[in-house]
N, C-alpha and C positions, 0 to 999 in steps of 0.2 A: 300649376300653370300649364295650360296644353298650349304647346308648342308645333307651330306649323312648317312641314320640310321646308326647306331652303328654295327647293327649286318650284315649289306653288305658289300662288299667288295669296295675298293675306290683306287682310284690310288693320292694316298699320300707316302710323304717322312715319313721317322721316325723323319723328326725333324718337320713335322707341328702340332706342339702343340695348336695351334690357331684351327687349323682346327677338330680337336680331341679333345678337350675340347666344341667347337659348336655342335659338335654330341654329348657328354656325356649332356652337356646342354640340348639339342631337348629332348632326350630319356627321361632323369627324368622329365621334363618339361610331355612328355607322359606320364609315369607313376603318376606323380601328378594327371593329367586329369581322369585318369581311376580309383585310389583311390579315390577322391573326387566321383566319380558317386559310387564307392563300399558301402561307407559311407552313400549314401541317401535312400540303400535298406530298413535296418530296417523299418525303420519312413513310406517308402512305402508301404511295407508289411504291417504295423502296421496298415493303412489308408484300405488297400483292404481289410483287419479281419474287421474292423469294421464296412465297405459297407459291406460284406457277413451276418455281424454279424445283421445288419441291417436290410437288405433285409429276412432275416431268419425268426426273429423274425413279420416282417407283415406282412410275407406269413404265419406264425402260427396262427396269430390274424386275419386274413380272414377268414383260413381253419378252425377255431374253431365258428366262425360269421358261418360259413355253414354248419358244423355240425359234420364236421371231428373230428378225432380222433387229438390228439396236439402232436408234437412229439419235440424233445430235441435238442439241436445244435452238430453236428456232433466231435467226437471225433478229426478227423485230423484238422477242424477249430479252436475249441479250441489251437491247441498246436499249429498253426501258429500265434495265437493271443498271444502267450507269446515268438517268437522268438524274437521279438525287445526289451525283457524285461531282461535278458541275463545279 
């Protein structure tokens, strides 16, 4: 049965309830999909602080191996590294 979103327009009766309950179906069925991906941002975020955090820190332990001056991890890294902590 092809089911039309919710929010277009459909040439149905007022009594196809069947037919209107398979779109309110579909839609939260979408919405589920798009919560579940909102949910995995943290943890993602969390993972890219930590590669930054990473990479930061052995580009400091080179640049100090060659004789650079060492420099600190970036205020805006810091505070993406405690968004997933919330």
């Amino acid at each position: 049965m092809s089911v039309d979103p919710v929010g277009e327009s459909a040439h149905r009766t007022d009594h196809d309830v069947l037919g209107k309950l398979a779109a309110i179906d579909q839609r939260l069925h979408q919405i589920q999909t798009q919560l579940n991906t909102m949910s995995k941002l943290p943890r993602q975020l969390d993972e890219i602080s930590a590669n930054l955090e990473t990479l930061i820190e052995s580009l400091d332990q080179r640049l100090s191996q060659e004789g650079a001056p060492r420099w600190s991890t970036p205020l805006p890294l810091r505070r993406l590294s405690r968004l997933g902590k919330r």
